[in-house]
Structure formats: C-alpha cells, structure tokens
One Martini backbone bead per residue (centre of mass of N, CA, C, O) as a GRO file, in nm:
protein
  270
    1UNK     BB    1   0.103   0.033   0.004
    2UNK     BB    2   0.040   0.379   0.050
    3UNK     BB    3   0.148   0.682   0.154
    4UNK     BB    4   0.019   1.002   0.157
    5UNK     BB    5   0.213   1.201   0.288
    6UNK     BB    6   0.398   1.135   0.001
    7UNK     BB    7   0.258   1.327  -0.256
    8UNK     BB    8   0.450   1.350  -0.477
    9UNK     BB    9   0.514   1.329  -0.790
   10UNK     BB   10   0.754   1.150  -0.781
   11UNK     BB   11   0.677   0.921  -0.574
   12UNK     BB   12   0.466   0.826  -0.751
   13UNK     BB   13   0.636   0.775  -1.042
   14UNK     BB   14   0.806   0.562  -0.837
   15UNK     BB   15   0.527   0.364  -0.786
   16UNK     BB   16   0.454   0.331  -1.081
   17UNK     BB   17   0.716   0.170  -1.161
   18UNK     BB   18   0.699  -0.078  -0.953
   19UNK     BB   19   0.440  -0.190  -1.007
   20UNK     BB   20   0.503  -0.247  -1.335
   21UNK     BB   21   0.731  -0.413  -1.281
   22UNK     BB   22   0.539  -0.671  -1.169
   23UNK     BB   23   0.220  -0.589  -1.320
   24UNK     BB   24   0.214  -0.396  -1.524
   25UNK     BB   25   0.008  -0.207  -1.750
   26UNK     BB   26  -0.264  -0.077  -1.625
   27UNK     BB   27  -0.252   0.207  -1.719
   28UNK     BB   28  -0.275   0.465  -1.924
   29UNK     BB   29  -0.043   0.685  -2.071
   30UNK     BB   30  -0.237   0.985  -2.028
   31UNK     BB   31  -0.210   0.982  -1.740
   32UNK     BB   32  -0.180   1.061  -1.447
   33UNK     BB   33  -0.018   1.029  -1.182
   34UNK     BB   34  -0.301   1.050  -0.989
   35UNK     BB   35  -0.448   0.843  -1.191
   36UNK     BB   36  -0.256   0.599  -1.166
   37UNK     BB   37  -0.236   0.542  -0.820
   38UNK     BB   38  -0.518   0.482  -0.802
   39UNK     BB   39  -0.528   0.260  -0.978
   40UNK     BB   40  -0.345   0.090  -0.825
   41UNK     BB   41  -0.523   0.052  -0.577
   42UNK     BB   42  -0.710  -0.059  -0.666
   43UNK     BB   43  -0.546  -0.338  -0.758
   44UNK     BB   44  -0.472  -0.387  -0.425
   45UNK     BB   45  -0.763  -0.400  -0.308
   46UNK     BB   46  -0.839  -0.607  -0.485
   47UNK     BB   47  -0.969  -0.883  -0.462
   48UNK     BB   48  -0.921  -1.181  -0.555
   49UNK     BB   49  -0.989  -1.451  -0.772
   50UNK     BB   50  -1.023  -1.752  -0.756
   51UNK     BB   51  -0.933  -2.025  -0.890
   52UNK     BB   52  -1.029  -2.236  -1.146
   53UNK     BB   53  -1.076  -2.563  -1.199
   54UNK     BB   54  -1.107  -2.774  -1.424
   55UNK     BB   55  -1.289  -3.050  -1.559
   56UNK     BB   56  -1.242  -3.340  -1.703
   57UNK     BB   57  -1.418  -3.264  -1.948
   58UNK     BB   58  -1.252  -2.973  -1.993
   59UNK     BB   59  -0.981  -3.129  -2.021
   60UNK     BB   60  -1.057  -3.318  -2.262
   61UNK     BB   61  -1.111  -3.105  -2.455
   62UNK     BB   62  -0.848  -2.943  -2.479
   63UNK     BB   63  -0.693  -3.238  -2.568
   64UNK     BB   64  -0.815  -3.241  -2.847
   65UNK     BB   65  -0.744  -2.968  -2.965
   66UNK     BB   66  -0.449  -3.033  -2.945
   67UNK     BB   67  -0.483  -3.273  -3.114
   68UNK     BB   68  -0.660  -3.165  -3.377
   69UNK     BB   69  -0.976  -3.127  -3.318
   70UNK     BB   70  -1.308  -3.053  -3.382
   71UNK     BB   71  -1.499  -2.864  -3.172
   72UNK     BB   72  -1.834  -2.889  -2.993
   73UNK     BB   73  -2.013  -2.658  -2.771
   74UNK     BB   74  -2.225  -2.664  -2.488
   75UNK     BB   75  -2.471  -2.524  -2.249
   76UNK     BB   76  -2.574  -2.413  -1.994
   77UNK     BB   77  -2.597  -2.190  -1.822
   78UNK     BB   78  -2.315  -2.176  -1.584
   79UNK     BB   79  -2.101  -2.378  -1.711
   80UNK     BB   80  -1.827  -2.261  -1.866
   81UNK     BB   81  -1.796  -2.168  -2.189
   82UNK     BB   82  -1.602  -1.914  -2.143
   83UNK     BB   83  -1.348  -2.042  -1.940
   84UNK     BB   84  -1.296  -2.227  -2.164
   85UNK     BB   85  -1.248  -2.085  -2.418
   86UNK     BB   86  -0.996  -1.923  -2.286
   87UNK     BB   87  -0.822  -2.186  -2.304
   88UNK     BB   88  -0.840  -2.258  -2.556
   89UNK     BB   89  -0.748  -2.045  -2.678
   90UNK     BB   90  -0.465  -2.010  -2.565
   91UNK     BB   91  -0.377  -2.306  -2.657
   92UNK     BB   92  -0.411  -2.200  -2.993
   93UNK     BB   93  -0.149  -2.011  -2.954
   94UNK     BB   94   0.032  -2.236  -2.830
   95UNK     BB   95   0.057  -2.366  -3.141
   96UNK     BB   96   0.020  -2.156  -3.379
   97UNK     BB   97  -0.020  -1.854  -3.296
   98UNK     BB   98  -0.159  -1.556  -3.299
   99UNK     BB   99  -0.189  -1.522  -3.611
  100UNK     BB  100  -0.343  -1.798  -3.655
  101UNK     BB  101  -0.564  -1.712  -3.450
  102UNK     BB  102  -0.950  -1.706  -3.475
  103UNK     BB  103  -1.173  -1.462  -3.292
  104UNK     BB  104  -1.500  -1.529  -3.299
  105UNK     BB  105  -1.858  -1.406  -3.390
  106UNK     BB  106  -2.195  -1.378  -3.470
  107UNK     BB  107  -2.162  -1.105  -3.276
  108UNK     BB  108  -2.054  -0.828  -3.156
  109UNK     BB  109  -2.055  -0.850  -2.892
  110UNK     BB  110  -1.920  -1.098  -2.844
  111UNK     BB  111  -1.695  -1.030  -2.939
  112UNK     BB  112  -1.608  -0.779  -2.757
  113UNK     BB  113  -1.540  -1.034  -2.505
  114UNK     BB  114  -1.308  -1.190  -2.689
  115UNK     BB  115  -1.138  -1.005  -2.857
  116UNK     BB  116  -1.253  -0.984  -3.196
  117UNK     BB  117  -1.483  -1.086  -3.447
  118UNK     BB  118  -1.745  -1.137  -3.604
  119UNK     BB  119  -1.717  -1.339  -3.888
  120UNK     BB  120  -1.790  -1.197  -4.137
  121UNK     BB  121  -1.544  -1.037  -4.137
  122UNK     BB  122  -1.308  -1.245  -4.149
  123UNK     BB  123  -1.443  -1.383  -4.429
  124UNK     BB  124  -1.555  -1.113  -4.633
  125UNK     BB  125  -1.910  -1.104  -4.672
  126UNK     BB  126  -2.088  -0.902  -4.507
  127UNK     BB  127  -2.395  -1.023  -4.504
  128UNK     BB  128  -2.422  -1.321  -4.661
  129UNK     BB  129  -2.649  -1.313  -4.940
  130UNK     BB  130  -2.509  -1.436  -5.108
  131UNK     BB  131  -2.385  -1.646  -5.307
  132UNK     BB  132  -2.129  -1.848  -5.285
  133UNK     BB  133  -1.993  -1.713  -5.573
  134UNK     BB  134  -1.989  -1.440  -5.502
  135UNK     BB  135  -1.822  -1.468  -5.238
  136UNK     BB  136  -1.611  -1.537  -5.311
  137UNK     BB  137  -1.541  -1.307  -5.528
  138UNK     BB  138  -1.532  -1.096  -5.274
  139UNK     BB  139  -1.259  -1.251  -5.144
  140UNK     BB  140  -1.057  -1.247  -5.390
  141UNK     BB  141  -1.045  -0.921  -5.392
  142UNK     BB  142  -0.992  -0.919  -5.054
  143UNK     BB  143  -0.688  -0.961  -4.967
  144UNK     BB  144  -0.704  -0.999  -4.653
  145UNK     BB  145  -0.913  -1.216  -4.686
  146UNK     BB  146  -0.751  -1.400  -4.807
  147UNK     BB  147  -0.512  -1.405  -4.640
  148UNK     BB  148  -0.662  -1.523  -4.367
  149UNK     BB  149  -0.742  -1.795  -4.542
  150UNK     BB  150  -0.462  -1.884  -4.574
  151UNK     BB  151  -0.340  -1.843  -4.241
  152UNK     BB  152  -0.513  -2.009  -4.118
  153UNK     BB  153  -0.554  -2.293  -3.828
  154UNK     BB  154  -0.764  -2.177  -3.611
  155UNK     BB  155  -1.096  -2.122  -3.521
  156UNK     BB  156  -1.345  -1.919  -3.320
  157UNK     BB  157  -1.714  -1.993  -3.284
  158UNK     BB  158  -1.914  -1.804  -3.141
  159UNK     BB  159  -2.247  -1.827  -3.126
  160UNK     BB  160  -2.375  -2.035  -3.369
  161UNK     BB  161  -2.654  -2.014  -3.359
  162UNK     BB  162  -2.677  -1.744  -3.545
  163UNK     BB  163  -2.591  -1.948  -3.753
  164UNK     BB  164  -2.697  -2.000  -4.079
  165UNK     BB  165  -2.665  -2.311  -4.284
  166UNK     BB  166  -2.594  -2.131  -4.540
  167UNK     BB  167  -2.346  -2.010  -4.436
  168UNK     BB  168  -2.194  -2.255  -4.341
  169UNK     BB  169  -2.151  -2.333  -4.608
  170UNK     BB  170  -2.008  -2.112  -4.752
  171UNK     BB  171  -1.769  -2.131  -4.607
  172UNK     BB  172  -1.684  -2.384  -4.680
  173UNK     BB  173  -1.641  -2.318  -4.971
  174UNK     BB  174  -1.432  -2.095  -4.947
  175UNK     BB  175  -1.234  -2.278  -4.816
  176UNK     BB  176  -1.184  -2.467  -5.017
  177UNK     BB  177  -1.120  -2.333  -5.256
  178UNK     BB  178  -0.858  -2.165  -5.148
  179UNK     BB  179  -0.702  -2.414  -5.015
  180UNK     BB  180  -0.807  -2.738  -5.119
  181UNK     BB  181  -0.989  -2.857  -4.849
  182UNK     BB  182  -1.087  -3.006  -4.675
  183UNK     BB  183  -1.340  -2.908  -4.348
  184UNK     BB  184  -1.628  -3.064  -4.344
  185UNK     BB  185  -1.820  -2.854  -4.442
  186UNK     BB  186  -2.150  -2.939  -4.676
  187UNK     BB  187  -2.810  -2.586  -4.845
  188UNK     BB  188  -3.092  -2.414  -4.692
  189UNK     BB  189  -3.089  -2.376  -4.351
  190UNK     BB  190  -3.177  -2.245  -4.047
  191UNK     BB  191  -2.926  -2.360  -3.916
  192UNK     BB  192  -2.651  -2.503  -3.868
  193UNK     BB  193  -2.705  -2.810  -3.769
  194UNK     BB  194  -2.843  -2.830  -4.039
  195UNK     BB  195  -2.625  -2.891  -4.197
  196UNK     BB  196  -2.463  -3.168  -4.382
  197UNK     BB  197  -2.182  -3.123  -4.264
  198UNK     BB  198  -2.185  -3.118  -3.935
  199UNK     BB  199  -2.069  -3.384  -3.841
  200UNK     BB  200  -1.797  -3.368  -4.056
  201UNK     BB  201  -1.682  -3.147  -3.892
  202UNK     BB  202  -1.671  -3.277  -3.625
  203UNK     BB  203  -1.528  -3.487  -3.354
  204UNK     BB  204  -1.681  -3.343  -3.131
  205UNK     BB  205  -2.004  -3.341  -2.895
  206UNK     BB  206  -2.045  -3.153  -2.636
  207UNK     BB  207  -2.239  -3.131  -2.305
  208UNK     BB  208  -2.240  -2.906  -2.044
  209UNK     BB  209  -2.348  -2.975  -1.687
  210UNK     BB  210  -2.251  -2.836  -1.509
  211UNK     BB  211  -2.285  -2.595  -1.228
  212UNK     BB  212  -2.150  -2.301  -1.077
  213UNK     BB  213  -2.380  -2.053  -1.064
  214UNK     BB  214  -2.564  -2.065  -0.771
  215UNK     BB  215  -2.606  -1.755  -0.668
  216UNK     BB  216  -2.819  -1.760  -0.973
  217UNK     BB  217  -3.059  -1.988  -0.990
  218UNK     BB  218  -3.308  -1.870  -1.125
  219UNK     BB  219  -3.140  -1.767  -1.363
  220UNK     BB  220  -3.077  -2.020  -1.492
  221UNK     BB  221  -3.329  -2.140  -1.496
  222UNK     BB  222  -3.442  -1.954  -1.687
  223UNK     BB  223  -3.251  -2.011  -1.918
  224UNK     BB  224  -3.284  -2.321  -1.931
  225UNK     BB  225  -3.586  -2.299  -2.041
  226UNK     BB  226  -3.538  -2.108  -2.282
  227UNK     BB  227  -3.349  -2.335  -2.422
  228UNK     BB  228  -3.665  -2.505  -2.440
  229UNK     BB  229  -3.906  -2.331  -2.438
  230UNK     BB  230  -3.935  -2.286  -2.146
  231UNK     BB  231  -4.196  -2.149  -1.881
  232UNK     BB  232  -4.308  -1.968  -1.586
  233UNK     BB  233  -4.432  -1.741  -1.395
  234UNK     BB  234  -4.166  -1.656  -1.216
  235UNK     BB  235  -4.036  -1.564  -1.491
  236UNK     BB  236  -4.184  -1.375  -1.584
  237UNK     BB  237  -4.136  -1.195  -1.325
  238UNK     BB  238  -3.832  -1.179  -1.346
  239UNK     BB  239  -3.870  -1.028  -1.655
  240UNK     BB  240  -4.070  -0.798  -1.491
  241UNK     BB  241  -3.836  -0.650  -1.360
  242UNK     BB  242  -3.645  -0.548  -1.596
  243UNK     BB  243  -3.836  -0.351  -1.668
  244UNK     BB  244  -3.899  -0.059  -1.791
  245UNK     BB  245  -4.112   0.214  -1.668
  246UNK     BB  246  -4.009   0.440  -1.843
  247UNK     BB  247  -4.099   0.702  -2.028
  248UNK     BB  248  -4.101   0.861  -2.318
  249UNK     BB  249  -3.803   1.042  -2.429
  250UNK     BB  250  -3.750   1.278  -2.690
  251UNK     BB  251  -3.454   1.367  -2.575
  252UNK     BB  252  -3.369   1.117  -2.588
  253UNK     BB  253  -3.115   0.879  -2.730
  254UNK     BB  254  -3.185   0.707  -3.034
  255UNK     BB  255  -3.077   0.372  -3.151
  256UNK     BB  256  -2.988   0.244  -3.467
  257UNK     BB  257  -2.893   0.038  -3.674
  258UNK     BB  258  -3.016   0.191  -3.964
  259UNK     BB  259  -3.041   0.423  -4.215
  260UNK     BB  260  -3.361   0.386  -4.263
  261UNK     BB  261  -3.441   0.469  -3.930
  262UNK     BB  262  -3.316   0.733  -3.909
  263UNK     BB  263  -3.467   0.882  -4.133
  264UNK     BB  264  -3.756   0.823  -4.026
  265UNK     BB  265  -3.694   0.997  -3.746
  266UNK     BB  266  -3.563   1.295  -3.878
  267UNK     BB  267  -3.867   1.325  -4.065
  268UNK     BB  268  -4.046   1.313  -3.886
  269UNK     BB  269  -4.258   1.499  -3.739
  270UNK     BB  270  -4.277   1.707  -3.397
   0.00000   0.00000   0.00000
C-alpha cells in the first residue's frame, strides 16, 4: 500500500513504476500520475478473485483440441462455456501463434467480449446473403480475407448458433476453394446445426452440464427453461421485474442498427 503522507509527483511516479515493474502497464499511458497512483490502489485493494480448476470433461476438451480435432461445445448457462473458451484460445495460440488462430462470434457484442470479430468481418463477407459464387468472388478480391483465409490454423467461433445453416455452408465452400481442402462443412438450412456438412465437421460434439453459478440459481432455471423453450410464471415474474418502467422521452438519445431507421425518425414532424 501507499502512504499519503508523501504525495508528491516524483514519489508517485515512482511508486507507479515499481508497481509496473511486477505487475504490468495497468493504466494507459495519457493519465496523469494521480490518475495511475488511484488505478494502483485500485488494483491492490482489490480482492483477487479465486483460481478456478477445470473440471476433468473441459480438460477432456482442451486435451482434444490441442491434438488437432474440431471440437462443438454447448451446455446451459452457467456452465463454465466462456471460462472454457479462454483456456481453448490462450491453448490454440500457444500451438499455432498468435497471428494465425483467429477469434470470432457471430454477433459484435460476443466478439468484444472475446477481443475478436465478427465471423463475417473474418471471411469478408459482408451481410453474408449472396449465393456461395458471388461471396468467394467478394473474398477473392479483398486482399486482406484471401491473406487471413490462407493464413489460419484454428477458428473459433462463439454463439454459432446465430448463423444459419446457408452461411455455413457458403464458408466451407469459400474454404475449400481458396485452400483446395475440405474442412468437413458442406443447401439452405435455418440453423448451422442443420447443415449437411454439420456432423463430418466436428470430431467431438460434447454438451456441458456441470453448473457452477449456483449463487444465480433463479436466473440459471430462467436461462435453462428459455433454452428449451420452456417457462413459467416465476420467470415471467423475474423477467418483468427487468423491464423499465420509465415513460417515454423525446430528447433522450435513440439508436438505430440501419440507416433507413435514422432517416424515418430525423424526417417524421415533430
């Protein structure tokens, strides 16, 4: 800990280089010497969050992965999905480096949650809705996604539920041409999982069930039944319980996804 007593710039500054010398650039480097000295304290105040071991079926997984199969994972919430996640990527970069194991989601939210990208961003192929021929044709011209589908080793691609079974086949397709080998995806399916390629992509296709987050136990049942499309009164319950109340207001900021949405709301009478 820090002594207030002798608060002065040099001290500060020197307190703040001692500290990163063992534990890393922790605050970014426009701030002032008491904006760094907070962050430090912050830093050491902070309670340390307990080590957590996998459990022998996630390292069942790893111990796959790391021998070169293709692995599918799911399991309901609370069940260590992302906690596995991190241990797959940081193993898949010591085997391959870092430049060649890339990570995505099929939505922005997921990837910046995993420091990644999109799936689309990754293949170059933008929203993704032209036919299999068009999208190679888009991928071959955009220099960068030829270099990135030449150069991976491993993909990793969180929430996959959310690409349609049409997408994935079109990846494999454009995989396949431009590498010249199958990769197991290969037909205009509603879910990935319904592709016909789906079972000869993966080597394992394992379902977690262990649940960890036990101090959430309501919200996990929540999660769990809407998983199965299941529910019952209590959910509605704790689901209206989240919803706000506050009334509508014309000057507060509103945020559209398209470009057609902005215009109908900055164009309509006041």
């Amino acid at each position: 800990m820090f002594e207030e007593k002798n608060f002065s710039e040099s001290n500060i500054q020197q307190s703040v280089l001692e500290f990163k010398a063992t534990r890393g650039n922790t605050c970014w480097p426009q701030a002032s010497a008491k904006s760094k000295v907070k962050c430090v304290r912050s830093e050491l105040t902070s309670p340390k969050k307990p080590k957590v071991k996998l459990t022998d079926q996630q390292n069942q997984i790893l111990e796959a992965i790391s021998n070169g199969n293709s692995v599918f994972i799911t399991g309901s919430a609370g069940t260590g999905k992302t906690y596995l996640l991190q241990h797959i990527i940081t193993k898949l970069r010591k085997i391959h480096g870092k430049s060649r194991v890339f990570v995505t989601a099929s939505t922005g939210v997921a990837a910046c949650s995993l420091n990644g990208q999109t799936l689309h961003s990754f293949a170059g192929i933008g929203l993704g809705d032209a036919s299999a021929v068009d999208l190679l044709s888009r991928v071959t011209l955009d220099k960068r996604a030829f270099r990135r589908w030449n150069k991976i080793s491993a993909l990793v691609i969180d929430e996959i539920s959310m690409i349609s079974g049409e997408v994935f086949d079109n990846l494999e397709f454009i995989a396949t041409s431009i590498r010249s080998e199958e990769l197991g995806w290969n037909k205009k399916k509603k879910f990935a999982f319904e592709a016909d390629c789906w079972n000869a992509c993966f080597d394992m296709q394992i379902e977690l069930k262990t649940i960890f987050r036990q101090s959430v136990e309501q919200l996990i049942k929540l999660l769990h039944g809407i998983r199965k499309g299941k529910y019952d009164s209590e959910d509605l319950k704790l689901l209206d319980q989240c919803c706000s109340k506050v009334e509508p207001d014309s000057s507060a900021v509103q945020l559209y996804p398209r470009i057609e949405d902005v215009s109908r709301v900055t164009t309509r009478p006041v």
